[in-house]
C-alpha positions, 0 to 999 in steps of 0.5 A: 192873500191866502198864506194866513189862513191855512197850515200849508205855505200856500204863498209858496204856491200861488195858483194852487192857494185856494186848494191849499187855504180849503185843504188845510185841516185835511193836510193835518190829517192826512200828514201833507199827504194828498189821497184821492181815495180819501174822497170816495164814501164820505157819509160812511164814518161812524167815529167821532175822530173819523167824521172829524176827518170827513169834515176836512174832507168835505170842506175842501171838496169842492175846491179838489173838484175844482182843481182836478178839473183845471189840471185836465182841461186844456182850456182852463187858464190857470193850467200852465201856472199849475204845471209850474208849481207841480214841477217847483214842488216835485223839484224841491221834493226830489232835493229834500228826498236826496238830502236826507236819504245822504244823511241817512246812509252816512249815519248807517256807516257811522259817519253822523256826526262826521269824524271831522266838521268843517264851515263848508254846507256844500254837500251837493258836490258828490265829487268830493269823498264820503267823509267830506260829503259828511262833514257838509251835510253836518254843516247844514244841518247845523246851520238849518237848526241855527235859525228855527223860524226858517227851518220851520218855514222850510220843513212846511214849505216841503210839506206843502210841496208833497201834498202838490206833487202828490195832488198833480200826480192824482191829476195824471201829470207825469214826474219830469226827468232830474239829471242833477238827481240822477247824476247826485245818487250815481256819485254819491253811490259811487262814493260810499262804495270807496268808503266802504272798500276803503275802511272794510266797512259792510254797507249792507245797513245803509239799506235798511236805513234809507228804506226806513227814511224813505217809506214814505214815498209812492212815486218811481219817476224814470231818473229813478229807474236809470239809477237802478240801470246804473247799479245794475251795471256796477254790481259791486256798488252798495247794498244802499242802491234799492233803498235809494231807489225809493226816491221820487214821490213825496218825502215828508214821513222821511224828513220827520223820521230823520228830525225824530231820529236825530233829536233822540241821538243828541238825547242820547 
């Protein structure tokens, strides 16, 4: 009912639709981003550009309103369901953000494109070593950009998810525990600290790379905070750790930056 009628894929997230649909032309302003300072001074804008933003703002308000009330009334139906998706969201957020914050760190280390390519898009398994990692997340890469129709559905259905996660944030909801984030971040450190030893190769860029992808991001849930334990303990790690750190909130600035960068290599 609602997934034709606004920039987000609300269909992905039914109890949230309505706010999704009214929160359109706000999202394309604010670049999926939820802001709940946004709303405060709404009469104060002098520029045409300024009350074009004012008016998205305006339009969707009253649902903003309606949805905060939900997310904080224990008696309110729609409650449970909204949790749900605040959670889907965070969760497909969090994988996006790790995603991409690998790919930033093996093209810091001259590993993208990798030195060898394989058919196998199983980045997820950190066991494996650095080049390997590479080759895979090379490989969906590959396959992401083979069908455009899907790869746009999935870059707005992650958009949309930032803008949830963002939204439930704002409302008070707590960013849940990720063991498989955790555990992901911990090994793949682990191997670009091999990598690096093996090859004399400095990681101190793959820092400023991943901060680069990563700024984009506000949220520093508590998996976060136990990786930094984990680096703390292994010092020798990488220089990566407190770029890596940032991961949490929100991802698409990262995920454009990365689309951007990578469309101006193969220019390149």
């Amino acid at each position: 009912l609602f997934c034709h009628h606004s920039t987000m894929n609300s269909a992905s997230f039914r109890v949230f639709a309505p706010l999704l649909v009214a929160a359109g032309d706000y999202a394309d302003h604010s670049g999926f981003r939820y802001r709940s300072s946004s709303f405060e001074d709404l009469d104060e804008a002098t520029s045409p550009r300024a009350q074009q933003r004012v008016g998205a703002k305006l339009k969707c308000l009253a649902e903003v309103v309606e949805f905060q009330e939900a997310l904080k009334s224990a008696d309110d139906p729609r409650r449970p369901g909204l949790i749900a998706e605040f959670e889907t969201a965070q969760d497909l957020v969090t994988k996006e953000a790790v995603r991409t914050a690998m790919i930033a760190s093996c093209s810091s280390l001259g590993l993208w494109p990798p030195p060898e390519e394989g058919d196998n898009p199983g980045y997820q398994d950190t066991s494996a070593d650095l080049v390997t990692i590479a080759s895979r997340l090379w490989v969906d890469e590959k396959l992401r950009d083979e069908n455009p129709e899907a790869k746009r559905r999935m870059e707005l259905r992650a958009k949309t998810a930032s803008f949830v996660t963002d939204f439930g944030i704002s409302c008070g909801l707590q960013l849940s525990e990720c063991p498989g984030a955790e555990m992901m971040l911990k090994e793949f450190l682990q191997r670009v600290k091999e990598y690096s030893e093996e090859t004399s190769k400095d990681s101190a860029p793959v820092k400023a790379a991943v901060m680069k992808e990563l700024n984009g991001l506000r949220a520093r849930p508590q998996w976060v905070n136990n990786v930094e334990s984990w680096v703390d303990e292994n010092r020798g790690a990488v220089a990566v750790a407190a770029g890596l750190l940032a991961v949490g909130g929100a991802m698409l600035a990262m995920y454009s930056a990365h689309q951007n960068k990578r469309r101006r290599d193969r220019q390149e």
